[in-house]
C-alpha positions in Angstrom: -133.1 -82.8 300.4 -135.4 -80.9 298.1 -137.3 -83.2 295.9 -137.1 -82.5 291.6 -140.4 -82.1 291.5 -140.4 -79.6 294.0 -137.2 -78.1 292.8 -139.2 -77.8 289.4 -141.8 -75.8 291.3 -139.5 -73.6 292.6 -137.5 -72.6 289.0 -141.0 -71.7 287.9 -142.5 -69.7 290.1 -138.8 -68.1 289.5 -139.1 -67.8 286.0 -142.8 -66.5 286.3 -141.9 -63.9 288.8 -139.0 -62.7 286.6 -141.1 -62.6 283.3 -143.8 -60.8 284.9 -140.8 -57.8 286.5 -139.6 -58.0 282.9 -143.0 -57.5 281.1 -143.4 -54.9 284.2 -140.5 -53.1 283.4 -141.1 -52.0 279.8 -144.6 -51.3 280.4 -143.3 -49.2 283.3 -142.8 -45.2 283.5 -140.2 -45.8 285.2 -136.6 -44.8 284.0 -134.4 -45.8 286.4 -136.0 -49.6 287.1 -135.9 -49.6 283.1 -132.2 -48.9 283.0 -131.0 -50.6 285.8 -132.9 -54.2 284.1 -131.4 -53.6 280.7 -127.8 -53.5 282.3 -128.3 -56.2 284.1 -129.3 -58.7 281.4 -126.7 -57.1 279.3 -124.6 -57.9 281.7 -125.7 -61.6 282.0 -125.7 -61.8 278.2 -129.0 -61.8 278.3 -129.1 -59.7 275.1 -133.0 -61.0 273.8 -134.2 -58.9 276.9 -132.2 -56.0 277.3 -132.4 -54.8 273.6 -136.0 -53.9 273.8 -135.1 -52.2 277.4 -132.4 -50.4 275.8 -135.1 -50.0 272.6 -136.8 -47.8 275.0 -134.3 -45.8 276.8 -132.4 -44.7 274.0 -134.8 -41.9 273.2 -135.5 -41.0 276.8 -131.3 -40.9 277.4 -131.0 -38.8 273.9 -128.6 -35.9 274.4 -127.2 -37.2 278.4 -124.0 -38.7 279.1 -125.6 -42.4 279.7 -127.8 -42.1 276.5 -124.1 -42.7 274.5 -123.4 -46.0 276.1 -127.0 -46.5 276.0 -127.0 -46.5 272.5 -123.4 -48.6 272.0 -125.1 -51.5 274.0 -128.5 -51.4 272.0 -126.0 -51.8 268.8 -124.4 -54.7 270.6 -127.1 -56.4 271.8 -128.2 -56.8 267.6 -124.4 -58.2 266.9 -124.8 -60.7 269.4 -128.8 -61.8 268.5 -126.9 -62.4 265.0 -129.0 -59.6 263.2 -126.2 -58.3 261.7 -127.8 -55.6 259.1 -129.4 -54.0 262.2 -126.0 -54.3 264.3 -124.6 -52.4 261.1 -127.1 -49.5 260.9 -126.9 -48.6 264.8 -123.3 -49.2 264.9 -122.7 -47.0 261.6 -125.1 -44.2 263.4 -123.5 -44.4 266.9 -120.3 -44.0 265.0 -122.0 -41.0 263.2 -123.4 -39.9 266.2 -120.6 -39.5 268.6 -117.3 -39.3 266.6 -115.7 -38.1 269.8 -116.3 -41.1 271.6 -114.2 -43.4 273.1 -116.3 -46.1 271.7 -116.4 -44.4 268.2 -113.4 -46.8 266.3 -114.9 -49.8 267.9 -118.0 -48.7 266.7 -116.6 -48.1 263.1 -115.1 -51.4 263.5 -117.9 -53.5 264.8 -120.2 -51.4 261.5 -117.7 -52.8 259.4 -117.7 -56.6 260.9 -121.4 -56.5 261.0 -121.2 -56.5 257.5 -118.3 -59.1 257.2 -120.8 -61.7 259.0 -123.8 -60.5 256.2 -121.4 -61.4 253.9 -122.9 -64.5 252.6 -122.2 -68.3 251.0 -120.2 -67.8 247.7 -123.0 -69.3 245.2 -125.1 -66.0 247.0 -125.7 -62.5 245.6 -122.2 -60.5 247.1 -123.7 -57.1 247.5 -123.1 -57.5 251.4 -119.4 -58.3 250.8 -118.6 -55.7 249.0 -120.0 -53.0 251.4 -117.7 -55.1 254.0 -114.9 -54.5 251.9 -115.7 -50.8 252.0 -116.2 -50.0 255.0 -112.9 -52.4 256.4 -111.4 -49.6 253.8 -113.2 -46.5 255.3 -112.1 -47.6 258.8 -108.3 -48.3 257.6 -108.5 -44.7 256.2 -110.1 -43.2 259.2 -107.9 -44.8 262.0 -104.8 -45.5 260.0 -102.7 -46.2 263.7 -105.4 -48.4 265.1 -104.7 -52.1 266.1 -107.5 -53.3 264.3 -105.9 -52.4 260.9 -103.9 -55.5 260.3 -106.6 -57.5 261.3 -108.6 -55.2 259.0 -106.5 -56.0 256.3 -106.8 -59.8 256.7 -110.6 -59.6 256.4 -110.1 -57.6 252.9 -108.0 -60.2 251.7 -110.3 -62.9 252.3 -113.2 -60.8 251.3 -111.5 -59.8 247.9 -111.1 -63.7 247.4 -114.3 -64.2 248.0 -115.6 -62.2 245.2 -112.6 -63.0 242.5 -113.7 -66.6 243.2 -117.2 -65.7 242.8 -116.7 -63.8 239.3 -114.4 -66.4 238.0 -117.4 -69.2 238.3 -119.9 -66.6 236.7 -117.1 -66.9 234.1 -117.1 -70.6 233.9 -120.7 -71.2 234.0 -120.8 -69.3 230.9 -118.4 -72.0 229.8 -120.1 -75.0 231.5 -123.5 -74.3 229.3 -121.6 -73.8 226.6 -122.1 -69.8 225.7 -118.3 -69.8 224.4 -118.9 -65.8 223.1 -120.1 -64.7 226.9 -117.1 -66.8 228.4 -114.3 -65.1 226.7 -116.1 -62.1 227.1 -116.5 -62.8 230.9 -112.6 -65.2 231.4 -111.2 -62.0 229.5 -112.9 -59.5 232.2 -111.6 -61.9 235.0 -108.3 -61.4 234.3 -108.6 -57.4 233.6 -109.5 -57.1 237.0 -107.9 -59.9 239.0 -104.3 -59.5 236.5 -102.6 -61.2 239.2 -104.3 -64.4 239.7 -102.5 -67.4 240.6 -105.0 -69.4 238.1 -104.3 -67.3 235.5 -102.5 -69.7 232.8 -105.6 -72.4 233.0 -107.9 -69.4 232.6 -106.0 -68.0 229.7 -106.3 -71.7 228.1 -109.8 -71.9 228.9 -110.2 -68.1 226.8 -108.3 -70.2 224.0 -111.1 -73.6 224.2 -113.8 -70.6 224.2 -112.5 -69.1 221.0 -112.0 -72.3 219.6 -115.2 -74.0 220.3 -117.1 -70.2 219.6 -115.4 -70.6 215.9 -116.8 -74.2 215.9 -120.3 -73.5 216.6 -120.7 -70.2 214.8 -122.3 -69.4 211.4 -120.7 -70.3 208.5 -120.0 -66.7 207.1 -118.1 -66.1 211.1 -116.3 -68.7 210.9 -112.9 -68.1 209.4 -112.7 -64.7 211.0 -113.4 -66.4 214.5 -110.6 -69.2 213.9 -108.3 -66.7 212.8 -108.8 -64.7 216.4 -108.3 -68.6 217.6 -105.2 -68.8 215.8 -104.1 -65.3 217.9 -105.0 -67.1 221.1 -102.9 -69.4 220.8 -100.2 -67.7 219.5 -100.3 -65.2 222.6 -100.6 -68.4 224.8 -97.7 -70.7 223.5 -95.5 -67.2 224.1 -96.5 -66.2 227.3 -96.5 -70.3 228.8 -94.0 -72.1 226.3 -93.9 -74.8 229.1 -97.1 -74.9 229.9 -98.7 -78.5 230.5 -101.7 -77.2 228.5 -99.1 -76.7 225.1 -100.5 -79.9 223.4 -103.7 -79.1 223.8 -103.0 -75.4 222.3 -101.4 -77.4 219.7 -104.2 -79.0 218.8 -106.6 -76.2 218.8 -104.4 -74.4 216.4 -104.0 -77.2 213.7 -107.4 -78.0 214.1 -108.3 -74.4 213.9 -106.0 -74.1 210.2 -107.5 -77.2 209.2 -110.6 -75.5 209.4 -109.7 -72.1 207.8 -108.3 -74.0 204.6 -111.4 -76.4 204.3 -113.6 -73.3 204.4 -111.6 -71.4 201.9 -111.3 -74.4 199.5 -115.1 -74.6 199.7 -115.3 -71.0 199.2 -113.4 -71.2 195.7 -115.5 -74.8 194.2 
């Protein structure tokens, strides 16, 4: 029985001998030893080593039959390293490239999902999830009967809620550090483009707080014209919700808000 240190000797010279045919290979004029090493650690899942193989044969397979494939499994090998904005690009050209491929919509599809893993944490810039939401779309309108639609569709839906939950904080930060004119503002635009939000009635309270408080803190000579827009708040509120559990509150808000509107007329006429 072989000995572990001996066995360790062994893997080594192995790995050695392998590194140096690797290293071999892409200095190599070779095409074919190229190509048959780049399939083979695809194969293996090897994908840190065949990329740069396949780096190098896609220009020398340009226009042939195998240079298509070729070019599929370069995009690949980026997807499954994790870079995912490069696994876009190639997919997007091969897509491009060879719309009458059989690998074309998988392409388009794999483009699109690249772009679903950029998509980042939800505190994060969401440039990246937007794109993903376009191009799920684009694929959805280019290969309406495809299989991958309703999946598709799925990814948009969590994508889209993504980015309403992202606006709506924006909106409450604005809120949370107490810039009650760039909260309605921004609660107001929340709703405008997400109308159907199932948070809408604590939103809609939260635009009444921001009008309230905005009157509050404003100049003097604002004042009474910003309670009075206060007083429409709640008015539009207690209609729309008349059994909301937020009613008392708006209650309170709008007597306070009156309060406030008599005091500073009574001071206006001493």
């Amino acid at each position: 029985m072989l000995s572990k240190k001996l066995l360790y000797i062994i893997a080594l010279a192995i790995l050695v001998t392998s590194c140096s045919s690797y290293q071999k290979a892409l200095r190599s004029d070779d095409v074919g030893m190229k190509y048959k090493m780049a399939e083979g650690f695809y194969k293996k899942g090897d994908y840190q080593r065949a990329a740069p193989l396949y780096d190098a044969l896609v220009p020398l397979y340009k226009g042939t039959a195998e240079g298509e494939m070729i070019y599929f499994k370069y995009a690949d090998c980026y997807y499954h390293l994790g870079d995912y904005m490069l696994s876009a690009y190639h997919f997007k050209y091969f897509a491009e490239s060879f719309p009458l491929s059989s690998k074309s919509e998988e392409a388009f599809y794999m483009y699109a999902y690249s772009l679903y893993q950029e998509s980042p944490a939800i505190d994060l810039d969401q440039s990246s999830t937007k794109k993903a939401v376009d191009a799920f779309q684009l694929f959805i309108d280019k290969y309406p009967s495809s299989k991958r639609v309703e999946q598709c569709n799925k990814l948009i839906d969590e994508l889209n809620a993504k980015l309403e939950q992202k606006q709506l904080n924006n909106a409450m930060l604005y809120f949370n550090i107490m810039d009650y004119k760039s909260a309605t503002w921004a609660l107001k635009q929340y709703l405008t483009d997400y109308p159907n939000s199932s948070q809408r009635e604590e939103i809609e309270f939260n635009i009444v707080q921001s009008a309230f408080f905005l009157a509050k803190n404003s100049v003097e000579r604002k004042r009474e014209e910003r309670y009075l827009n206060t007083l429409q708040y709640c008015t539009d509120f207690k209609d729309k919700y008349p059994k909301s559990k937020f009613t008392k509150a708006v209650e309170v808000i709008n007597n306070q808000s009156n309060i406030n509107i008599q005091k500073l007329k009574a001071k206006l006429h001493d």
